[in-house]
mmCIF file of the N, C-alpha and C atoms, coordinates in Angstrom:
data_MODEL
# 
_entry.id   MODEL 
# 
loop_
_atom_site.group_PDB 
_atom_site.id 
_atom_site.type_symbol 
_atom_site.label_atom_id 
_atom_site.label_alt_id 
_atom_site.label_comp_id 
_atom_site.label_asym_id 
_atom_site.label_entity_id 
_atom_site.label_seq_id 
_atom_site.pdbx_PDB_ins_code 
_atom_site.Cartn_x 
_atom_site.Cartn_y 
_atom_site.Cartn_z 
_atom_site.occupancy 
_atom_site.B_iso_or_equiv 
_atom_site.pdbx_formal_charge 
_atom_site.auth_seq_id 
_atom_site.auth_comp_id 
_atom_site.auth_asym_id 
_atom_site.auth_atom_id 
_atom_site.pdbx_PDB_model_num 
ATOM 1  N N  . UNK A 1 1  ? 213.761 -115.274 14.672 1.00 0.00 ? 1  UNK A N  1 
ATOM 2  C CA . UNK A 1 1  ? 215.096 -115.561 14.091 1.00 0.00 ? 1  UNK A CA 1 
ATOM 3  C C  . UNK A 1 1  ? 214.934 -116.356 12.794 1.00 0.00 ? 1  UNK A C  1 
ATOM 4  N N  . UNK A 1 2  ? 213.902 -117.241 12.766 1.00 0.00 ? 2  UNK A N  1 
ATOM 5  C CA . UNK A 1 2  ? 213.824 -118.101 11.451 1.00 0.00 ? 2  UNK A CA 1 
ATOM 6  C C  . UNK A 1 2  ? 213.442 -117.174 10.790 1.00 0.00 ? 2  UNK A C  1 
ATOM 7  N N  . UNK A 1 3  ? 212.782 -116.535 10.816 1.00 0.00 ? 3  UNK A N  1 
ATOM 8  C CA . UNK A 1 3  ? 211.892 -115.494 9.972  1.00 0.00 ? 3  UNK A CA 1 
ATOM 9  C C  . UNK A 1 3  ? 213.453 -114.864 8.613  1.00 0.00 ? 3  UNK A C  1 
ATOM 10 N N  . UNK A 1 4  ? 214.677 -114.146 10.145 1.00 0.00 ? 4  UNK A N  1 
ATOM 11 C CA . UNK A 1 4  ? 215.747 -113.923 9.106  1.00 0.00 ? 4  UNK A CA 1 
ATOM 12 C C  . UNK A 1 4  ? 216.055 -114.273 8.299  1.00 0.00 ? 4  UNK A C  1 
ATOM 13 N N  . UNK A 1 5  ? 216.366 -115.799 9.205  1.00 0.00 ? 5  UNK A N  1 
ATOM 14 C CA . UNK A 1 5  ? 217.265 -116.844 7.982  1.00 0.00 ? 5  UNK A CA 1 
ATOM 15 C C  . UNK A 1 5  ? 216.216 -116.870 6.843  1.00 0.00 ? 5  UNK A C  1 
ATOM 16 N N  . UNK A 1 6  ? 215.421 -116.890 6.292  1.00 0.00 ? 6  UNK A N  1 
ATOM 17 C CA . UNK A 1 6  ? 214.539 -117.012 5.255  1.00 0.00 ? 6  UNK A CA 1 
ATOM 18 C C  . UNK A 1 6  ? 214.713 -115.875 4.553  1.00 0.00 ? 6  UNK A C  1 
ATOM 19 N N  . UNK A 1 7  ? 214.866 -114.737 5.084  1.00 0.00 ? 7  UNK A N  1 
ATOM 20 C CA . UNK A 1 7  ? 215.222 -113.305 4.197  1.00 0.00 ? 7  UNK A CA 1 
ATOM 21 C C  . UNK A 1 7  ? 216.301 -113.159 4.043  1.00 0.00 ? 7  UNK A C  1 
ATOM 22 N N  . UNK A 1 8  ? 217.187 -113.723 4.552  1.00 0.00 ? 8  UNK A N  1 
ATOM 23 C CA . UNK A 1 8  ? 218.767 -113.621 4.664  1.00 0.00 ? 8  UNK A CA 1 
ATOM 24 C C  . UNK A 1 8  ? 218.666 -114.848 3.095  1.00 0.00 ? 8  UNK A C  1 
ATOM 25 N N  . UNK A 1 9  ? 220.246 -114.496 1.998  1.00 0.00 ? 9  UNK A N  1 
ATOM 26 C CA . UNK A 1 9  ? 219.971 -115.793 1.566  1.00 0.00 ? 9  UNK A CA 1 
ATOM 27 C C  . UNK A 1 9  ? 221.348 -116.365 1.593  1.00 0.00 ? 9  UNK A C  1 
ATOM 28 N N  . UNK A 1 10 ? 221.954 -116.198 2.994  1.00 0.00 ? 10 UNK A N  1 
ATOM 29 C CA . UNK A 1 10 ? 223.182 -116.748 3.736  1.00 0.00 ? 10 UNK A CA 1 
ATOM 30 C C  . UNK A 1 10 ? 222.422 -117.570 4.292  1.00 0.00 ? 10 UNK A C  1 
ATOM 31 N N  . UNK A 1 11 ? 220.793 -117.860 4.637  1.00 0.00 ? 11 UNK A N  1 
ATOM 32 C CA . UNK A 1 11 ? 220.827 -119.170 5.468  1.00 0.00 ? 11 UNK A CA 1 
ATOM 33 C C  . UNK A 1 11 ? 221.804 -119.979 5.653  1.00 0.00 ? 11 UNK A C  1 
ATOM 34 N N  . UNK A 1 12 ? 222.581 -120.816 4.423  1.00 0.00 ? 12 UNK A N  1 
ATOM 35 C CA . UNK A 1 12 ? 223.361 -121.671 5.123  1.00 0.00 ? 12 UNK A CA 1 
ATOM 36 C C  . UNK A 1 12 ? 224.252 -121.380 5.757  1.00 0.00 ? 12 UNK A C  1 
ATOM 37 N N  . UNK A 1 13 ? 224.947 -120.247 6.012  1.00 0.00 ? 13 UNK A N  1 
ATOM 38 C CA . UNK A 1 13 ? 225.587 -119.483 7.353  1.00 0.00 ? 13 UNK A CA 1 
ATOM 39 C C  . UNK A 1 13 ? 225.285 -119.759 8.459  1.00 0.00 ? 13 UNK A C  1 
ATOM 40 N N  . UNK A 1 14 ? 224.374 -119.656 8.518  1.00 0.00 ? 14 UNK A N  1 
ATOM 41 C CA . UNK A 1 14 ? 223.043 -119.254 9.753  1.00 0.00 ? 14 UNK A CA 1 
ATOM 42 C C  . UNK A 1 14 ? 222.886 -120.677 9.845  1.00 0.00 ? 14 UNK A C  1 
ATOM 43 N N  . UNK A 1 15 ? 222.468 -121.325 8.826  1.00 0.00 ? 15 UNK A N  1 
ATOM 44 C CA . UNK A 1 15 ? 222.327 -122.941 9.277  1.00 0.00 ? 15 UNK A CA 1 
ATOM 45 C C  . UNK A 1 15 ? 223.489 -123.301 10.767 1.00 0.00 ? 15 UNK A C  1 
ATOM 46 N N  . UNK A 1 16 ? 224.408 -123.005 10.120 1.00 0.00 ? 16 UNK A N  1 
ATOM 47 C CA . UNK A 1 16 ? 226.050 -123.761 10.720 1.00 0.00 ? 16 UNK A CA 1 
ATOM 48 C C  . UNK A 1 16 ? 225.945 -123.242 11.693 1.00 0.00 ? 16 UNK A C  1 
ATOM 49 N N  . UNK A 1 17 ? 225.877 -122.228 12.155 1.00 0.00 ? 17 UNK A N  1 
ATOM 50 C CA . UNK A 1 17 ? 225.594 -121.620 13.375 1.00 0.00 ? 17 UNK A CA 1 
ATOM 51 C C  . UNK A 1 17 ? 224.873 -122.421 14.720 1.00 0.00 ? 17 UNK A C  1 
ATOM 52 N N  . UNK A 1 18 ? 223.699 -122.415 13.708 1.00 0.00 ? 18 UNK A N  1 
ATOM 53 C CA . UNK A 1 18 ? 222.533 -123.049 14.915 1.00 0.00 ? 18 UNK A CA 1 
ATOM 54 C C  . UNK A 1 18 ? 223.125 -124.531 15.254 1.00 0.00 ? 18 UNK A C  1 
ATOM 55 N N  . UNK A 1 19 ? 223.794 -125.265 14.082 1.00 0.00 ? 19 UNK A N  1 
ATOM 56 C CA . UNK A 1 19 ? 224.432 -126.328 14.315 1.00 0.00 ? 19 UNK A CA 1 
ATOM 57 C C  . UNK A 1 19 ? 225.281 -126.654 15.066 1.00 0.00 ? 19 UNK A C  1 
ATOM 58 N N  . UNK A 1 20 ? 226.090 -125.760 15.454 1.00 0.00 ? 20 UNK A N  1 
ATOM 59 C CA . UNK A 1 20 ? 227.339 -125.653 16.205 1.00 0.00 ? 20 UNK A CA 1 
ATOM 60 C C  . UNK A 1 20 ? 226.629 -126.016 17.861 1.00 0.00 ? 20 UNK A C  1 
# 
């Protein structure tokens, strides 16, 4: 999954997510 967020460059999307 990290792998995505690193190719994704919405990480901070994805940040908030995992945050939640």
């Amino acid at each position: 999954m990290l792998e995505e967020i690193a190719s994704n460059s919405d990480n901070i999307d994805y940040g908030e997510m995992i945050h939640v």
